[in-house]
C-alpha beads as a LAMMPS data file, in Angstrom:
LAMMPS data file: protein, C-alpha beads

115 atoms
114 bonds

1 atom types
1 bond types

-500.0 500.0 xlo xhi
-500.0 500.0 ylo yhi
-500.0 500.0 zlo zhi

Masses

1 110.0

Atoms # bond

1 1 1 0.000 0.000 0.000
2 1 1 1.420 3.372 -1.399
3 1 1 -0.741 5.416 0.877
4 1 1 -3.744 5.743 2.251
5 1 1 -5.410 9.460 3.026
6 1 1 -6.781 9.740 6.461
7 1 1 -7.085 13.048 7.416
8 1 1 -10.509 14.757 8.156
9 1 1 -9.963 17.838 5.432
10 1 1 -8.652 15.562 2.970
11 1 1 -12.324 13.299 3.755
12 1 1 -14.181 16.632 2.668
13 1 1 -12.701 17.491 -0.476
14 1 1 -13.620 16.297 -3.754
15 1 1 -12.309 12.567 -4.592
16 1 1 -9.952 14.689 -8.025
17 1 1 -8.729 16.767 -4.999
18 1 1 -7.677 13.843 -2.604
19 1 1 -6.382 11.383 -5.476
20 1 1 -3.872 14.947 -6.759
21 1 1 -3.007 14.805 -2.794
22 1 1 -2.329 10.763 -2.983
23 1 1 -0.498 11.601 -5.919
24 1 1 1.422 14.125 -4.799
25 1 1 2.748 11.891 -1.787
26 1 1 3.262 9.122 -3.805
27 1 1 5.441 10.408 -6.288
28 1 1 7.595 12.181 -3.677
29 1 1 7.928 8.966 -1.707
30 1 1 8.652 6.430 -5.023
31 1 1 11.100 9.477 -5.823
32 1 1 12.704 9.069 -2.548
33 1 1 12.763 5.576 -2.107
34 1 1 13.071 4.079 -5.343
35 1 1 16.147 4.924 -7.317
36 1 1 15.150 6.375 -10.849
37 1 1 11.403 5.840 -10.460
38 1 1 9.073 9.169 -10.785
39 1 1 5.542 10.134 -11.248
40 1 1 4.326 9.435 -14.741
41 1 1 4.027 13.032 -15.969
42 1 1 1.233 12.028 -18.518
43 1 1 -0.658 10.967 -15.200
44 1 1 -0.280 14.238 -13.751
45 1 1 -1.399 16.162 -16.725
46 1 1 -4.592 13.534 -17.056
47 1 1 -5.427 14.385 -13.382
48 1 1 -4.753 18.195 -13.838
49 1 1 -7.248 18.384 -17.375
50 1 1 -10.050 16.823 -15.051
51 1 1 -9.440 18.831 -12.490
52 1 1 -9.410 21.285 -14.244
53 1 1 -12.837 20.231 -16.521
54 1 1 -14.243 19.829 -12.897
55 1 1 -13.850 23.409 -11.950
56 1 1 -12.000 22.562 -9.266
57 1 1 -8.263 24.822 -10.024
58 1 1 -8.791 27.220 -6.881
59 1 1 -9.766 24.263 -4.691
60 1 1 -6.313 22.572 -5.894
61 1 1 -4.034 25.459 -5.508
62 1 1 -5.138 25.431 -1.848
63 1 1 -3.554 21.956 -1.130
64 1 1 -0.129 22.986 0.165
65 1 1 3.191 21.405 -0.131
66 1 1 3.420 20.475 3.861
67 1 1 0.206 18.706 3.586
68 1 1 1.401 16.762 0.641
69 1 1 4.486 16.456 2.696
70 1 1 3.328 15.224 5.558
71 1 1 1.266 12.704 3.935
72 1 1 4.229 11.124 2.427
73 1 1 6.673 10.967 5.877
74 1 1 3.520 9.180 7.412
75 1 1 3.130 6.830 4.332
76 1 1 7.108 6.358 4.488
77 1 1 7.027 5.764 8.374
78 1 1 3.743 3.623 8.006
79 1 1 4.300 1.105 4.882
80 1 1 7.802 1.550 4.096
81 1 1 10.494 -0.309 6.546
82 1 1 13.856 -0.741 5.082
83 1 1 12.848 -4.470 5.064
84 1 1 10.353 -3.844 2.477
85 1 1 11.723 -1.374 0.098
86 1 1 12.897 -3.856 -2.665
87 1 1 9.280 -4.880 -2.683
88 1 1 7.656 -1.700 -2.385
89 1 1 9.475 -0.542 -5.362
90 1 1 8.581 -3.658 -7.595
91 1 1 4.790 -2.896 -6.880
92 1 1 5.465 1.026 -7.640
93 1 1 7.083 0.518 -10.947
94 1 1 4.016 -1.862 -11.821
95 1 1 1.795 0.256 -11.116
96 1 1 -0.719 1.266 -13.768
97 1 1 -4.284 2.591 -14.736
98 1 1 -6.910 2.359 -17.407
99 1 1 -5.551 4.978 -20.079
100 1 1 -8.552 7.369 -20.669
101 1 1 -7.782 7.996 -23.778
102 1 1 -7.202 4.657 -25.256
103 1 1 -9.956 2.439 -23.977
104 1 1 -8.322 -1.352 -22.951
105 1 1 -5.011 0.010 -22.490
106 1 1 -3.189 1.235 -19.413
107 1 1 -0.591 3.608 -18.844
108 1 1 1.932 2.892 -15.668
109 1 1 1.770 5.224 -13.074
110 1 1 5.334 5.861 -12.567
111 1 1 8.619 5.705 -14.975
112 1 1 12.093 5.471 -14.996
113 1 1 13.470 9.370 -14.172
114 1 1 15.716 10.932 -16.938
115 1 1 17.126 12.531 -13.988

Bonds

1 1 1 2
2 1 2 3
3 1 3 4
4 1 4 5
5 1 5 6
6 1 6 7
7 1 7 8
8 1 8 9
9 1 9 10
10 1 10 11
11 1 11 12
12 1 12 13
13 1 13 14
14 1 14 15
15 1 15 16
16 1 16 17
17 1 17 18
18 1 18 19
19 1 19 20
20 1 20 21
21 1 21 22
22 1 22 23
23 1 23 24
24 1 24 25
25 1 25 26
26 1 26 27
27 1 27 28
28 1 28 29
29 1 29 30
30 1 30 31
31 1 31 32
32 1 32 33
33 1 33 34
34 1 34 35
35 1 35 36
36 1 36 37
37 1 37 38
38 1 38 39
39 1 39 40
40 1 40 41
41 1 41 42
42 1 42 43
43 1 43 44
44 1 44 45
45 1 45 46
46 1 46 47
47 1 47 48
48 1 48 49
49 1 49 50
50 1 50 51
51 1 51 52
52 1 52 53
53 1 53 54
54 1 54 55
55 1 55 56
56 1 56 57
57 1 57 58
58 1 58 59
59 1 59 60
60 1 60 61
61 1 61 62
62 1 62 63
63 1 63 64
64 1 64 65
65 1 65 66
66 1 66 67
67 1 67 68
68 1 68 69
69 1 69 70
70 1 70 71
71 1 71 72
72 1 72 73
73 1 73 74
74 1 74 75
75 1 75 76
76 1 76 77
77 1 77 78
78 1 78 79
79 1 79 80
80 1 80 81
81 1 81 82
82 1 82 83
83 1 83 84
84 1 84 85
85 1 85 86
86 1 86 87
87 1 87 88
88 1 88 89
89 1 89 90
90 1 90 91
91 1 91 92
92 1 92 93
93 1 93 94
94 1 94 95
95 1 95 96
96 1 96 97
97 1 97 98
98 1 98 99
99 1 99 100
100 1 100 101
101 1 101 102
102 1 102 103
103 1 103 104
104 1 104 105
105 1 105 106
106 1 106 107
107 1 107 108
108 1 108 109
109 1 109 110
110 1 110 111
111 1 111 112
112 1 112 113
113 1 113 114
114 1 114 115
């Protein structure tokens, strides 16, 4: 389990707003702990168009980087003992989700960095 979103705000906001959250924290913590893994960027952008088709841009430039933050310390502290990074990062890089555009397909939710 990458994380899980507990917190009472994040249990009142719209389900785009909490999964951009989720995201958020995930990516940081696959960046972290998984050398050359990062958030797909075409996942990002998917999320941020229906966000965005939702009406929902002021609500998202409220989350703030020490919530996302936060999320991701407790997911690292919670899920992610040194004993079970190898795994951890063999279930992050396969990852995926239905592609939205291409019905059938899926696109994987995090890459190998160019970094």
């Amino acid at each position: 389990m990458l994380l899980v979103v507990t917190s009472a705000t994040a249990q009142e906001r719209h389900p785009l707003l909490v999964k951009a959250i989720e995201l958020g924290a995930a990516g940081s913590v696959v960046a972290q702990k998984c050398q050359g893994l990062a958030l797909n960027p075409a996942v990002t952008g998917q999320l941020l168009i229906a966000i965005g088709l939702a009406g929902l841009t002021d609500q998202l430039e409220r989350i703030t980087e020490a919530e996302i933050t936060a999320l991701a310390e407790n997911s690292i502290s919670t899920h992610w003992p040194p004993e079970r990074l190898e795994e951890q990062c063999s279930a992050a890089a396969k990852m995926t989700m239905p592609n939205p555009v291409k019905s059938g397909e899926t696109i994987p939710l995090f890459i190998q960095s160019t970094k």
